[in-house]
C-alpha positions in Angstrom: -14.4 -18.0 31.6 -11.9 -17.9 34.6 -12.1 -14.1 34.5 -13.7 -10.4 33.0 -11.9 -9.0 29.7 -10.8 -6.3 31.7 -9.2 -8.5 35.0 -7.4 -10.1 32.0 -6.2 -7.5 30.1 -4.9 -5.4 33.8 -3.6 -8.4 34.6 -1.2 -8.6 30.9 -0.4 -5.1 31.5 1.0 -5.6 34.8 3.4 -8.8 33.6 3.5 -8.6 30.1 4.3 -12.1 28.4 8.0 -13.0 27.1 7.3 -14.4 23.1 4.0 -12.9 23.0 2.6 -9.7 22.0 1.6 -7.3 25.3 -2.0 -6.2 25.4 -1.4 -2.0 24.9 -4.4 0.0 25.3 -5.2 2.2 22.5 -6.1 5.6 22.9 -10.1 6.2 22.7 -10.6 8.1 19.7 -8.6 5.4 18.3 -10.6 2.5 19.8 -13.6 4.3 18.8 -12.4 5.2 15.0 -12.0 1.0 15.2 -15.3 0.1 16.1 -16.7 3.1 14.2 -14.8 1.8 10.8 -16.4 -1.8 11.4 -19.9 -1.0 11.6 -19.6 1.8 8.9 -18.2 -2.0 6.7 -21.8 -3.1 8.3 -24.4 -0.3 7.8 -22.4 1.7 4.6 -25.9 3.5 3.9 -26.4 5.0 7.5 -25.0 8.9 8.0 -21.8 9.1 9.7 -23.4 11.8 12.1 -25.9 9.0 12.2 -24.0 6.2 13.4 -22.1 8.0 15.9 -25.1 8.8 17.6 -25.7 5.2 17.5 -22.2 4.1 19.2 -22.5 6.7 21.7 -25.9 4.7 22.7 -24.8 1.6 22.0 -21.7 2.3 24.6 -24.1 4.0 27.4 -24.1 7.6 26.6 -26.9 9.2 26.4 -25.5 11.5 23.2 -22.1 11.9 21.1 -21.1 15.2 22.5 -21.8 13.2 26.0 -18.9 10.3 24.7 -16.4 12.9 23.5 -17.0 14.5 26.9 -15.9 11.5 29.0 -12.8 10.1 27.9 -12.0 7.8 30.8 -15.4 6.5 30.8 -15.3 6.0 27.1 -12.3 3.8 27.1 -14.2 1.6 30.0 -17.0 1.1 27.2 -15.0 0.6 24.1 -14.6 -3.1 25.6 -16.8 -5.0 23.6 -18.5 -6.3 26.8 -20.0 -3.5 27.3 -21.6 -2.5 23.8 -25.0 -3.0 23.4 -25.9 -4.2 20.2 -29.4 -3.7 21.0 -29.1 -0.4 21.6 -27.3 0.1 18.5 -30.3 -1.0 16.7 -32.6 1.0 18.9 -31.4 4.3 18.0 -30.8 3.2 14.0 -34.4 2.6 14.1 -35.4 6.1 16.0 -33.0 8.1 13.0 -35.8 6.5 10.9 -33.3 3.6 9.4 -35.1 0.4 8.8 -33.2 -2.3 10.6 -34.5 -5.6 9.9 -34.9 -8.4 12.7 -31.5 -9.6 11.5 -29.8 -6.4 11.6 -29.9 -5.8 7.8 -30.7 -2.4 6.5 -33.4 -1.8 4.0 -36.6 -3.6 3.2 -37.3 -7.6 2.7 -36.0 -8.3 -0.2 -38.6 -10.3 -2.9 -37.4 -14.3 -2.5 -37.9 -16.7 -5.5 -41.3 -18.2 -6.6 -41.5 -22.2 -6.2 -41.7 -23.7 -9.7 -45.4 -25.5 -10.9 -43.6 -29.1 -9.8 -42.6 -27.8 -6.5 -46.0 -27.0 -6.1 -47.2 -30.6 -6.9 -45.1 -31.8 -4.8 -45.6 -30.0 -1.5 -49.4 -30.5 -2.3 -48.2 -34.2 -2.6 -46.4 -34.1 0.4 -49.4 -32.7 2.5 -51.8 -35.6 0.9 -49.1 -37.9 1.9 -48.7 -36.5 5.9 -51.9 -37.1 6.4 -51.3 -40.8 6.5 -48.3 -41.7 6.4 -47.7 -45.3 8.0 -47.1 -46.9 4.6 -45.5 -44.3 2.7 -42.8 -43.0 4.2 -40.0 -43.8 1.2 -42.1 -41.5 -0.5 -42.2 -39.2 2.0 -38.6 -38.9 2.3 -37.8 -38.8 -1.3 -40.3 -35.8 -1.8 -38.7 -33.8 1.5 -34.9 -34.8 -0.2 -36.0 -33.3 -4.0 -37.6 -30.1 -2.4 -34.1 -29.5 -0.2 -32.0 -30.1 -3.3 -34.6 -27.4 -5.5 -34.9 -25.1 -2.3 -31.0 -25.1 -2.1 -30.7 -24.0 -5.6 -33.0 -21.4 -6.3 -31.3 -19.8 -3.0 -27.6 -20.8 -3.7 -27.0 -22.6 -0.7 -24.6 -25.5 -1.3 -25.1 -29.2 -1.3 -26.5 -31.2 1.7 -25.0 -33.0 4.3 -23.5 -36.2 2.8 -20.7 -38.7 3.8 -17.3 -39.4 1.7 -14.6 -40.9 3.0 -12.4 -38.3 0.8 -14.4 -35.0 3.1 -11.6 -35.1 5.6 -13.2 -32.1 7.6 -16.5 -30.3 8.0 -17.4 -27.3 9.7 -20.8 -26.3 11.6 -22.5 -23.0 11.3 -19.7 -20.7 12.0 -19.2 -16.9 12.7 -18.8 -14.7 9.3 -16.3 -12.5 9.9 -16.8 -10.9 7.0 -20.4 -9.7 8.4 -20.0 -10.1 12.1 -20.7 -7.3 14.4 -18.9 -6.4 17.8 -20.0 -8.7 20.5 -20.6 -11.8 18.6 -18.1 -13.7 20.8 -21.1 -12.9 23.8 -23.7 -14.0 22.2 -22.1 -17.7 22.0 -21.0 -17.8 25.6 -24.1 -19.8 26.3 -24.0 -21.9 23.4 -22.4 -25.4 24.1 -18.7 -25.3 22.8 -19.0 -22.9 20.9 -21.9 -24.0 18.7 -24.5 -21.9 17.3 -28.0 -23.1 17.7 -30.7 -20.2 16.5 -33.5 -20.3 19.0 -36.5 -21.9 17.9 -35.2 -24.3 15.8 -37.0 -27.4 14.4 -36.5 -29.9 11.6 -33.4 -28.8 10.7 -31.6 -29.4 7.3 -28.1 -28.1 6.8 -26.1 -27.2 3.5 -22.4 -27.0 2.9 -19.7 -25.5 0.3 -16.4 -27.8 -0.4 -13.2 -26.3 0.0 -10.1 -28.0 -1.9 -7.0 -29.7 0.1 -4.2 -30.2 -1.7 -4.2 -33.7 -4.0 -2.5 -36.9 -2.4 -3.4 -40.1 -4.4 -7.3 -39.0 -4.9 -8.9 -35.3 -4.5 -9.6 -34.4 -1.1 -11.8 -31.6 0.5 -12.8 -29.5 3.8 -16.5 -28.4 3.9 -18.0 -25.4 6.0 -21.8 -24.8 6.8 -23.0 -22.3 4.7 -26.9 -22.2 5.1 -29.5 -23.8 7.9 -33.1 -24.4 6.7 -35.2 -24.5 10.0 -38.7 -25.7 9.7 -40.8 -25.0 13.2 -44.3 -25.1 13.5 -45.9 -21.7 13.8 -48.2 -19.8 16.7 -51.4 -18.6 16.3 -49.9 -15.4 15.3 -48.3 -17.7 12.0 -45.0 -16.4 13.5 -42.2 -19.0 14.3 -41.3 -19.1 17.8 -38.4 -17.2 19.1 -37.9 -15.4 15.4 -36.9 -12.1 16.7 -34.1 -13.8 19.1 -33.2 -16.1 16.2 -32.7 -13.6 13.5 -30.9 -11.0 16.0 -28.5 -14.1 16.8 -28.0 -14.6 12.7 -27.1 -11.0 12.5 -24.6 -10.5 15.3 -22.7 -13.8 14.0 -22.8 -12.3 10.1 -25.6 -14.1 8.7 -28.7 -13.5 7.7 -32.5 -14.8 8.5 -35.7 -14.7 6.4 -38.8 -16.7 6.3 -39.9 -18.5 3.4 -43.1 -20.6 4.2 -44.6 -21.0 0.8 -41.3 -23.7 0.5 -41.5 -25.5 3.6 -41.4 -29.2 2.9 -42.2 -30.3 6.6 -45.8 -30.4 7.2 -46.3 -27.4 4.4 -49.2 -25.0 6.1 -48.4 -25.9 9.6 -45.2 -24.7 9.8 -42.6 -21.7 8.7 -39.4 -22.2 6.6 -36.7 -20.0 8.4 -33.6 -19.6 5.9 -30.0 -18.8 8.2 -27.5 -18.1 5.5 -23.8 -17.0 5.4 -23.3 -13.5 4.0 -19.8 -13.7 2.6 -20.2 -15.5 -0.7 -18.8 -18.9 -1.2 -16.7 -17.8 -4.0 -14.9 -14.7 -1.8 -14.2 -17.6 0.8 -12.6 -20.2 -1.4 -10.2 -17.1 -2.3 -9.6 -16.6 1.0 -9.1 -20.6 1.7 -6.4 -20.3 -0.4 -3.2 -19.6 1.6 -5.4 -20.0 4.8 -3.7 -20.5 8.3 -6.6 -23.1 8.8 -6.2 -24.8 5.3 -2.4 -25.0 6.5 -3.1 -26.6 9.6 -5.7 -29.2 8.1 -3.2 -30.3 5.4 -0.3 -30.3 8.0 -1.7 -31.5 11.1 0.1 -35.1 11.0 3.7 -33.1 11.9 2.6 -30.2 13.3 0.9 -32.8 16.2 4.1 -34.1 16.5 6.0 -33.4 19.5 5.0 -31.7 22.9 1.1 -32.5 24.2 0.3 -29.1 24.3 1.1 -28.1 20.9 -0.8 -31.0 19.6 -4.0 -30.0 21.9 -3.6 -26.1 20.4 -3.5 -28.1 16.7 -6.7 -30.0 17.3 -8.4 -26.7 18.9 -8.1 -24.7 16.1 -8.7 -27.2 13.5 -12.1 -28.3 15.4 -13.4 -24.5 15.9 -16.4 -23.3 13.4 -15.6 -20.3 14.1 -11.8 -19.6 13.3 -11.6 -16.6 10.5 -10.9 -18.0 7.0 -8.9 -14.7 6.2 -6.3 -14.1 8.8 -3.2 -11.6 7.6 -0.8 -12.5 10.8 -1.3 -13.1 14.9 -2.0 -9.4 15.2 -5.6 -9.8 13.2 -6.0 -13.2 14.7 -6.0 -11.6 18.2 -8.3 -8.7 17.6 -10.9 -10.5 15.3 -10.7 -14.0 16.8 -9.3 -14.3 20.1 -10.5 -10.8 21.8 -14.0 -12.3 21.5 -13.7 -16.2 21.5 -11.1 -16.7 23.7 -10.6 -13.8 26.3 -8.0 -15.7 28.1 -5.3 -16.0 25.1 -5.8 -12.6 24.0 -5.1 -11.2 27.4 -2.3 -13.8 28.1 -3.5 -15.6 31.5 -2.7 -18.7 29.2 1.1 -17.7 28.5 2.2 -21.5 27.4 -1.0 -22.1 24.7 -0.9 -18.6 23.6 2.8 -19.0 22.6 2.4 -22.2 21.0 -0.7 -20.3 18.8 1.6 -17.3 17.9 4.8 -19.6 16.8 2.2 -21.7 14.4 0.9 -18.8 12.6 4.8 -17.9 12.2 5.7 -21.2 10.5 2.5 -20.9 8.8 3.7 -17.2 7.4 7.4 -18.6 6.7 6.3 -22.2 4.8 3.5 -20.2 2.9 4.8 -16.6 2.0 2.4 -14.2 1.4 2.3 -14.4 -2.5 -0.6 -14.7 -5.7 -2.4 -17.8 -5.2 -0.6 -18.6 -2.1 -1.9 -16.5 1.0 -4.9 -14.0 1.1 
């Protein structure tokens, strides 16, 4: 990143772009009413006295009547590089809230109880591990049946599998249905962009299938919509790096729990650590319906057509994991997507691609009118 949010965003105020909309600094108790409205969507049980005391932490005050004091120095920490989600949790915890490792509010929740057979086949499994040279078709078949039982007990999806007729799939992406301020930061040192939790070991991946619209044969788009890690565990019969892990899972909208009793990789030796999406998969095939993104995939042939640089912005979005299913216009797509993801387009020191992105989602809005069944 080339420069700070805030060079970027002084730098847009000074020569505002022609074609694109000027960054225009909100007023604080605006700003703050934002961010206070998106955590109250995240923590709806805490007290509104509560969570103010929270934000004022979370932004470097010491109390609320010490924010509301400050004006100036509030609207320097109302940019999201500055919160402290941390903190946030901190002081949720001290009000006597119980914040979970994952950010979730409330205690661990009971998890399903492996059936009799999946029983007999994990103890299968560890009879098998112990000597394994000769039996590893076994092996594998056992580890494939538990995944498939595993995933539907929890409502996970399907697993990873190839078809020539899956024309896209998506990586564990940000839930922006879930996600909390500052989730853009807590990929910056993630490679492109992807989300690996830390700690993780013997991974398996599952996936929901979203429809494209019917050529000569059905054809589909899938998204990650749950990771299965299986590390093996300390002496303390923790997994390594849970805490950092499950704080990860929370900022990006998902959430992380430990199921051991169903681990199918070396079963007593290790933890099961389930990352799952929050959003359901039935609210985001609603939302896929009149998606900018399901737009682009369908019509990336022509829209590729023409100058380089529209073509690279096509390919861009299309191959991002974490591009919001629901967008409403540009507006929404630079305060939820690009303010954290992509600093640079959202305070214009990329004039050319940031025009290109704003003209697309207008031909998306004029060939798919916001209508029932057509856009969100």
């Amino acid at each position: 990143m080339a420069q700070s949010t805030s060079a970027a965003r002084a730098s847009l105020r000074a020569s505002p772009i022609p074609g694109t909309l000027a960054f225009v600094e909100p007023a604080p108790d605006i700003a703050l009413r934002a961010l206070k409205n998106r955590l109250q969507a995240r923590f709806p049980n805490v007290r509104s006295a509560h969570l103010s005391e929270a934000i004022a932490t979370s932004l470097g005050f010491k109390t609320h009547a010490a924010l509301q004091a400050d004006p100036p120095a509030l609207m320097r920490a109302l940019e999201f590089d500055m919160f402290e989600l941390l903190e946030l949790k901190r002081r949720l915890v001290e009000l006597g809230y119980p914040v979970q490792h994952d950010l979730t509010l409330g205690p661990v929740l009971n998890s399903p109880a492996p059936s009799t057979r999946y029983l007999e086949s994990i103890a299968e499994l560890r009879q098998l591990e112990k000597a394994p040279d000769r039996v590893w078709d076994r092996i594998y078949a056992l580890r494939a049946w538990c995944a498939a039982e595993f995933s539907s007990a929890f409502d996970l999806g399907h697993g990873e599998t190839e078809d020539r007729h899956m024309v896209k799939r998506w990586s564990i992406g940000v839930d922006h249905g879930a996600c909390l301020p500052g989730w853009g930061r807590s990929l910056k040192n993630q490679r492109g962009g992807q989300v690996d939790f830390p700690g993780s070991d013997h991974r398996r991946k599952f996936y929901e299938s979203l429809p494209l619209t019917r050529k000569v044969k059905p054809e589909w788009a899938e998204y990650c919509s749950a990771m299965v890690s299986m590390p093996y565990v300390g002496n303390d019969g923790l997994p390594p790096k849970f805490a950092e892990a499950a704080h990860m899972a929370g900022c990006i909208g998902w959430t992380c729990s430990v199921h051991s009793e169903w681990s199918w990789y070396q079963n007593g030796r290790t933890a099961l650590v389930l990352f799952k999406r929050t959003t359901t998969a039935d609210s985001i095939r609603q939302q896929w319906a009149g998606s900018f993104k399901r737009w682009l995939l369908e019509n990336q042939s022509r829209l590729k057509r023409g100058a380089s640089m529209r073509k690279n912005v096509v390919e861009d979005i299309i191959d991002c994991n974490h591009l919001p299913f629901y967008l409403k216009n540009f507006p929404d797509c630079r305060e939820r997507y690009l303010k954290e993801f992509v600093p640079k387009l959202y305070a214009g020191l990329d004039p050319e691609m940031a025009r290109v992105f704003e003209r697309l989602m207008t031909k998306w809005a004029e060939e798919w009118p916001r209508q029932e069944g057509l856009r969100p």
